[in-house]
TIRO-2110 file (N, C-alpha, C; in Angstrom, 1 decimal):
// TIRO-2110
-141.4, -20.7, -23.0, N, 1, A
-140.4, -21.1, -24.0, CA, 1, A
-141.0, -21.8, -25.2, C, 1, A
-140.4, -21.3, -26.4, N, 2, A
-141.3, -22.0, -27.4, CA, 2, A
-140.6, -23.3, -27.8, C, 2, A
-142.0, -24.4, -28.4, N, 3, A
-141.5, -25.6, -28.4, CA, 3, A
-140.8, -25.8, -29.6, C, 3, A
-139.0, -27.1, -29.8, N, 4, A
-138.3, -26.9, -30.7, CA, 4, A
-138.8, -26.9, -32.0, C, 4, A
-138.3, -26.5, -33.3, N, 5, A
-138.4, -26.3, -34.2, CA, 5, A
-138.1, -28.1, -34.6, C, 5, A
-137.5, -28.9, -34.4, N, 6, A
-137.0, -30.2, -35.2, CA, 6, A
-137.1, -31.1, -33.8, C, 6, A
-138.0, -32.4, -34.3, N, 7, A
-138.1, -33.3, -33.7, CA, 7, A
-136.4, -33.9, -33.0, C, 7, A
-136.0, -33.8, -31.9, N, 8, A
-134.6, -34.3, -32.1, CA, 8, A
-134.7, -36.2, -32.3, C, 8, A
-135.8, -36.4, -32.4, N, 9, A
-135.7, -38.0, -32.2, CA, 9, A
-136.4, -38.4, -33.2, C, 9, A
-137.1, -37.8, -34.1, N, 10, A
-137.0, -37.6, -35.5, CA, 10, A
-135.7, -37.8, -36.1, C, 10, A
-134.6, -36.5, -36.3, N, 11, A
-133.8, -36.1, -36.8, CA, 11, A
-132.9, -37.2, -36.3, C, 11, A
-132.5, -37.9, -35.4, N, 12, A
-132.1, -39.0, -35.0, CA, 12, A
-132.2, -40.6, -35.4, C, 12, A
-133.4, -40.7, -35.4, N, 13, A
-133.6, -41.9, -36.2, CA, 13, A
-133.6, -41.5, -37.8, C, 13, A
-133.6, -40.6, -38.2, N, 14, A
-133.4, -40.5, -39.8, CA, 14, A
-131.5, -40.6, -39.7, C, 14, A
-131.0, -39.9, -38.9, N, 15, A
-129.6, -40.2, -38.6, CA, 15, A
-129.5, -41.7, -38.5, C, 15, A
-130.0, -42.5, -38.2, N, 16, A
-129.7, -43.8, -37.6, CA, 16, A
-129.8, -44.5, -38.5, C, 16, A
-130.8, -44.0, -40.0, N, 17, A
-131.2, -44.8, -41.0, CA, 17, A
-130.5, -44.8, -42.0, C, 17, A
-130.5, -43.0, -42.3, N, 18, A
-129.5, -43.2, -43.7, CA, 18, A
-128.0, -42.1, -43.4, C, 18, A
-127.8, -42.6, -42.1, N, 19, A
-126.2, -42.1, -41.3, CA, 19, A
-126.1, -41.0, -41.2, C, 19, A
-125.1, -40.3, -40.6, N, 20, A
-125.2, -38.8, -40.3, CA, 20, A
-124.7, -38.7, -41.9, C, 20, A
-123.4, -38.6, -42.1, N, 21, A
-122.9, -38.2, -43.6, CA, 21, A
-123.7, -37.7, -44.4, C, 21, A
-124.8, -38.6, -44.5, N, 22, A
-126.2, -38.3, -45.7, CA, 22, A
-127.1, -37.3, -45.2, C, 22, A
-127.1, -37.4, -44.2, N, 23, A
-127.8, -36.6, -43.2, CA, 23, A
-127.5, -35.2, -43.2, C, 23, A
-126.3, -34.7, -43.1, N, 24, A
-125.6, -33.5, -43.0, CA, 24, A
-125.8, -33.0, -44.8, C, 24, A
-125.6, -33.7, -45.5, N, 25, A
-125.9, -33.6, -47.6, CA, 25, A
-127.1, -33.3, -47.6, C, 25, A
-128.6, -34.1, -46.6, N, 26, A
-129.9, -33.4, -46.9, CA, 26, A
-130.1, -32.3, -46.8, C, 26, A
-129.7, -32.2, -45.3, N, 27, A
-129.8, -30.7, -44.7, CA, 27, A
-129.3, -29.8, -44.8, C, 27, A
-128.1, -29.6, -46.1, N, 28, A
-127.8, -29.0, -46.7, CA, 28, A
-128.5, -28.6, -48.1, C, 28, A
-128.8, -29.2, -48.5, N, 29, A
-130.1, -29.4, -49.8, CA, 29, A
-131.1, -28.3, -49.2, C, 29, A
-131.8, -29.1, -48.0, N, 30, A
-132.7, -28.7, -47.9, CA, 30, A
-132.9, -27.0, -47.5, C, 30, A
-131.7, -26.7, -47.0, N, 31, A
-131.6, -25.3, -46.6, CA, 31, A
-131.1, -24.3, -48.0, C, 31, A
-130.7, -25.1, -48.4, N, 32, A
-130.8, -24.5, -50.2, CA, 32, A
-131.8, -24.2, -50.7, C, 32, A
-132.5, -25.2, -50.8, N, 33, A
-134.5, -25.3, -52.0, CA, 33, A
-135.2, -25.1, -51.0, C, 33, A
-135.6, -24.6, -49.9, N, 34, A
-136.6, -24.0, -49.3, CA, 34, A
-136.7, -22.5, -49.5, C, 34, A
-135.5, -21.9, -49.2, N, 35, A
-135.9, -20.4, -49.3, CA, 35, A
-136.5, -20.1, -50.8, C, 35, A
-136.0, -21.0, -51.8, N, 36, A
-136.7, -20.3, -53.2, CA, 36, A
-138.1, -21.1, -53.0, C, 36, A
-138.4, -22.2, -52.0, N, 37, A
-139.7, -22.7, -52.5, CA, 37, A
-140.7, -21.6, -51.8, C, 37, A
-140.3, -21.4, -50.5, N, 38, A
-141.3, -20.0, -49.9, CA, 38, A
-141.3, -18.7, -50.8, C, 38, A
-140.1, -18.5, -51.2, N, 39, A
-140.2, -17.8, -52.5, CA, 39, A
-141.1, -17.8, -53.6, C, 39, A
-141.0, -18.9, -53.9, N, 40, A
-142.1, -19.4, -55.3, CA, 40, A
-143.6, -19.5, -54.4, C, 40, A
-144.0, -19.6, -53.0, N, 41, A
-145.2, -19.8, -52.4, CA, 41, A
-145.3, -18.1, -52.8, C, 41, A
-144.8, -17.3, -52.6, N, 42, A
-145.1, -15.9, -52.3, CA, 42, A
-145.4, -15.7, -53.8, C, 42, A
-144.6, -16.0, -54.7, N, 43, A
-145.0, -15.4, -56.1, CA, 43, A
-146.6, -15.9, -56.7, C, 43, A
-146.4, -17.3, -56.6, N, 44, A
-147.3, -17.8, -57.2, CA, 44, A
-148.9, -17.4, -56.4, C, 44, A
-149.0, -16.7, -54.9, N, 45, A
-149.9, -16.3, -54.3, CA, 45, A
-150.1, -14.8, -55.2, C, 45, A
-149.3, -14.2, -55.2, N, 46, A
-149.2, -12.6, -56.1, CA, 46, A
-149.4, -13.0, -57.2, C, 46, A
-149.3, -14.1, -58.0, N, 47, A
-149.7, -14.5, -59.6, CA, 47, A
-151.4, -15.0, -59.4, C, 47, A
-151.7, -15.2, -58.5, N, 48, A
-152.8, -16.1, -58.4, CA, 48, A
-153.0, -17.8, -59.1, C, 48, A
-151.2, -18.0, -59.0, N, 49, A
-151.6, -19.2, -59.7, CA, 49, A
-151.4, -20.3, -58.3, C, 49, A
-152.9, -21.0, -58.7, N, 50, A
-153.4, -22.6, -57.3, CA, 50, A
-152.3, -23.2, -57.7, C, 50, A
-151.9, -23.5, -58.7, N, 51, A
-151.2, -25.1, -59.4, CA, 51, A
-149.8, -25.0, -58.4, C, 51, A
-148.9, -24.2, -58.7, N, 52, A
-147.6, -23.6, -58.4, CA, 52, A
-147.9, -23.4, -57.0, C, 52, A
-148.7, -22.4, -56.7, N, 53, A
-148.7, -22.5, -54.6, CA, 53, A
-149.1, -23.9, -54.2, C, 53, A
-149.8, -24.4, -54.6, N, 54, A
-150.3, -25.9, -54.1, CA, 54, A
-148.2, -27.0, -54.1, C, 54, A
-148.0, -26.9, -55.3, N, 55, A
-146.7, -27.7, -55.7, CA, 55, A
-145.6, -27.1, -54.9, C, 55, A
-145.7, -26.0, -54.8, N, 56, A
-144.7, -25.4, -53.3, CA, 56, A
-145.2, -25.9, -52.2, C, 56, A
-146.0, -25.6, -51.3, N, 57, A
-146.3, -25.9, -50.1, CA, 57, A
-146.2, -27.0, -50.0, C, 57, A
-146.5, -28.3, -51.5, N, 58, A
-146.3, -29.8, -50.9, CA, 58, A
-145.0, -30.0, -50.7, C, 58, A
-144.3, -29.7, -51.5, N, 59, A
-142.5, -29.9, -51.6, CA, 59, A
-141.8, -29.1, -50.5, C, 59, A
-142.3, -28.4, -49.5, N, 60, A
-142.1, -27.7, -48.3, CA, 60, A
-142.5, -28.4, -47.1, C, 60, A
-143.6, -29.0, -47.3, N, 61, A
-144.0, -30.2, -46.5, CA, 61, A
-143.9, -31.1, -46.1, C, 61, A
-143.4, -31.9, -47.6, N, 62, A
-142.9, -33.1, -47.8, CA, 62, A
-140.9, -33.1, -47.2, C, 62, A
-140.6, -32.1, -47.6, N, 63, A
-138.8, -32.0, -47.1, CA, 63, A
-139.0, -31.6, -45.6, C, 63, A
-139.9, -30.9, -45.4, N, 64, A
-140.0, -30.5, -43.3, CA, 64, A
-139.9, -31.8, -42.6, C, 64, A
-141.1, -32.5, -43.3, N, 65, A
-141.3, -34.1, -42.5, CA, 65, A
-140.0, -34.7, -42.4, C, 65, A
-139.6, -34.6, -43.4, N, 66, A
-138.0, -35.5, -43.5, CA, 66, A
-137.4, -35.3, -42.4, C, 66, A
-137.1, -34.0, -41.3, N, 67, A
-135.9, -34.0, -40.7, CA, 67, A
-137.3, -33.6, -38.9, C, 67, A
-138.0, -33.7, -39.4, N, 68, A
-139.0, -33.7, -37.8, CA, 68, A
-139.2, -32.1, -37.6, C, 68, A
-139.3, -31.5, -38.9, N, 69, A
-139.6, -30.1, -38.4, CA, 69, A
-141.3, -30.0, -39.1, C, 69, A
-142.1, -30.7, -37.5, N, 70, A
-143.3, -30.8, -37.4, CA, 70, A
-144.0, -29.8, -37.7, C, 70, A
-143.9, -28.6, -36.9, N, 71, A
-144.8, -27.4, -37.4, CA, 71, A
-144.7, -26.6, -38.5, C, 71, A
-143.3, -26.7, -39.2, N, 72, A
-143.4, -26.1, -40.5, CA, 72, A
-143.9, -27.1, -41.2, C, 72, A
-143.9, -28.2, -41.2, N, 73, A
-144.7, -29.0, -42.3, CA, 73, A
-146.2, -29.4, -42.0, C, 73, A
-146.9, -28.9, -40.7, N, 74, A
-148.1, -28.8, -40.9, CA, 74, A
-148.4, -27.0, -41.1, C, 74, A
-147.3, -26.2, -41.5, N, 75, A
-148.2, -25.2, -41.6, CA, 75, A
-147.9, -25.1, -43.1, C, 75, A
-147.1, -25.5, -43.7, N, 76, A
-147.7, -26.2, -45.1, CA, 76, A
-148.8, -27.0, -45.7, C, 76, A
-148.3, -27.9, -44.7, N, 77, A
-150.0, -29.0, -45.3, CA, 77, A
-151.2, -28.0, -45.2, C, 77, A
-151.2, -27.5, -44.0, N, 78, A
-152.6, -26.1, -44.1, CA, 78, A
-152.4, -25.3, -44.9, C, 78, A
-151.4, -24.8, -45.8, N, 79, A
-151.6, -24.1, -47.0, CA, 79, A
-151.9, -24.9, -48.2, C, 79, A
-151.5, -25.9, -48.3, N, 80, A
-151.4, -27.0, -49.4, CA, 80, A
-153.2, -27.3, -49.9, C, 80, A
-153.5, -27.7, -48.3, N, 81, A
-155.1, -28.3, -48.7, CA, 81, A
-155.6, -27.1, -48.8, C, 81, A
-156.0, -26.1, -48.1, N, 82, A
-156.7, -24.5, -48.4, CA, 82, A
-156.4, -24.3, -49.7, C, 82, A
-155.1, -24.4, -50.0, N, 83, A
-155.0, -23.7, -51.2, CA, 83, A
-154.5, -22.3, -51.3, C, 83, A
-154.6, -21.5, -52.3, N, 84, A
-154.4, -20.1, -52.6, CA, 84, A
-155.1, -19.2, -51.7, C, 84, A
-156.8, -19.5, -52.2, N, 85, A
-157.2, -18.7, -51.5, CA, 85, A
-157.5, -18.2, -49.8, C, 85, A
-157.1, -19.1, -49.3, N, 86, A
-156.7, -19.0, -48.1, CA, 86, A
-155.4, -18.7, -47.4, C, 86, A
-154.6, -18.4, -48.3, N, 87, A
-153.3, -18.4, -48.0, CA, 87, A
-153.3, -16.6, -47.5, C, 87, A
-152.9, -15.8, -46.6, N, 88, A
-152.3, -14.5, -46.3, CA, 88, A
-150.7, -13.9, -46.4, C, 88, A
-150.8, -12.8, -46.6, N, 89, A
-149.2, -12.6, -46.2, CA, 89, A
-149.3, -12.9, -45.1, C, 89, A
-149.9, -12.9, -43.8, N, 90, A
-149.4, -12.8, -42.5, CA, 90, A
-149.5, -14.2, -42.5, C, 90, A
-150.0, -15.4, -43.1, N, 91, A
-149.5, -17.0, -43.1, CA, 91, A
-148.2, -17.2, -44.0, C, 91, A
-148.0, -15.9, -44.9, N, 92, A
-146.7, -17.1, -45.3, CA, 92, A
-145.4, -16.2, -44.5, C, 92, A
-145.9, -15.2, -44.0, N, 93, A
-144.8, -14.8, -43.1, CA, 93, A
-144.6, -15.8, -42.1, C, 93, A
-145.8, -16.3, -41.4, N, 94, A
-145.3, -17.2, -40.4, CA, 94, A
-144.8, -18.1, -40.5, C, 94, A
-145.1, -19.1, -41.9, N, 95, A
-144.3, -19.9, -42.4, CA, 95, A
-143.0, -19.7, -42.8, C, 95, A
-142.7, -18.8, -43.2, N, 96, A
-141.1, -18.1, -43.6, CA, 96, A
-140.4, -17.9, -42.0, C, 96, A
-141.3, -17.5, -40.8, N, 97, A
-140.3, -17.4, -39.8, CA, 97, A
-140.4, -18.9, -39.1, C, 97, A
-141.3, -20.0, -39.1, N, 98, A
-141.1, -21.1, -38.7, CA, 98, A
-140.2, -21.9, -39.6, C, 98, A
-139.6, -21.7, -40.8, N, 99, A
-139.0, -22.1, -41.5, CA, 99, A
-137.5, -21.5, -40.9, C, 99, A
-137.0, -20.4, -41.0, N, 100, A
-136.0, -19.6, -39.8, CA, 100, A
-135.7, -20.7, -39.1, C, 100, A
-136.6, -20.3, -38.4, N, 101, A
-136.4, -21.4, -36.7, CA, 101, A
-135.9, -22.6, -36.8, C, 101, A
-136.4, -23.8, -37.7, N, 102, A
-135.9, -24.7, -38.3, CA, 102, A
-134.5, -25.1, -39.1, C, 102, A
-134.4, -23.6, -39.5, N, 103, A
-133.0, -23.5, -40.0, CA, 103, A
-131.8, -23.7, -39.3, C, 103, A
-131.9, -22.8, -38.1, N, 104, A
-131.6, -22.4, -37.0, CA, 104, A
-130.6, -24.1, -36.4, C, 104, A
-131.8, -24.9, -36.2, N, 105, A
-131.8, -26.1, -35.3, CA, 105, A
-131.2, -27.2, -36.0, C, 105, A
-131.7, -27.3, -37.7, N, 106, A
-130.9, -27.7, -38.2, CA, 106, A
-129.5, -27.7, -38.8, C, 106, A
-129.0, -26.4, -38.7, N, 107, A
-127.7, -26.2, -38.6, CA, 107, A
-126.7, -26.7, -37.6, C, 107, A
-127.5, -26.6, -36.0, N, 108, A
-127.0, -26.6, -35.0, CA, 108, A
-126.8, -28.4, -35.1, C, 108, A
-127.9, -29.0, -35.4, N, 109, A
-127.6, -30.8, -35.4, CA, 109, A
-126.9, -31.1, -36.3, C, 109, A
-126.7, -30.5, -37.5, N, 110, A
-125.8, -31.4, -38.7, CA, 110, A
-125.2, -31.0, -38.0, C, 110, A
-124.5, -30.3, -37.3, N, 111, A
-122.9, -29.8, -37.3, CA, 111, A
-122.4, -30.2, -35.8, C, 111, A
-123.7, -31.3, -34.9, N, 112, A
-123.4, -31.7, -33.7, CA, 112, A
-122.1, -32.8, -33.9, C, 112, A
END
């Protein structure tokens, strides 16, 4: 069984801090501006531009950590510090489907 996509005790104490209410408005956000920022990771890898893949991957990173969705935001941070050139279609596919999965979990908690 694979391990969950969202810390539940993460996503819990961020509930505990700034309330569910606000909590359910992130997670809404955040399921908005991710798909164009993996979006913008894919272009900006097909453009060859570092600046733009680097500024995606942190801002995908930085919003994962928010809600405890650990492995999508370290498989950003691993794109972020590599950079471009290290980056594959077969890593940002996996990032696009660890991002899914996340989706997934976080729909299921805002809406507990």
């Amino acid at each position: 069984m694979a391990a969950p996509a969202i810390d539940r005790a993460a996503f819990a104490e961020l509930q505990a801090t700034a309330g569910a209410d606000f909590v359910r408005e992130l997670v809404d956000t955040f399921l908005e501006e991710a798909p164009p920022m993996l979006a913008e990771l894919g272009e900006a890898h097909a453009a060859g531009s570092a600046e733009a893949f680097r500024r995606a991957a942190h801002s995908l990173k930085s919003n994962a950590s928010t809600f405890g969705a650990a492995t999508l935001a370290a498989m950003a941070r691993e794109l972020e510090l590599q950079g471009l050139a290290a980056a594959t279609p077969a890593s940002l596919a996996a990032l696009a489907r660890q991002y899914d999965a996340a989706a997934v979990e976080l729909k299921a908690l805002r809406d507990e």
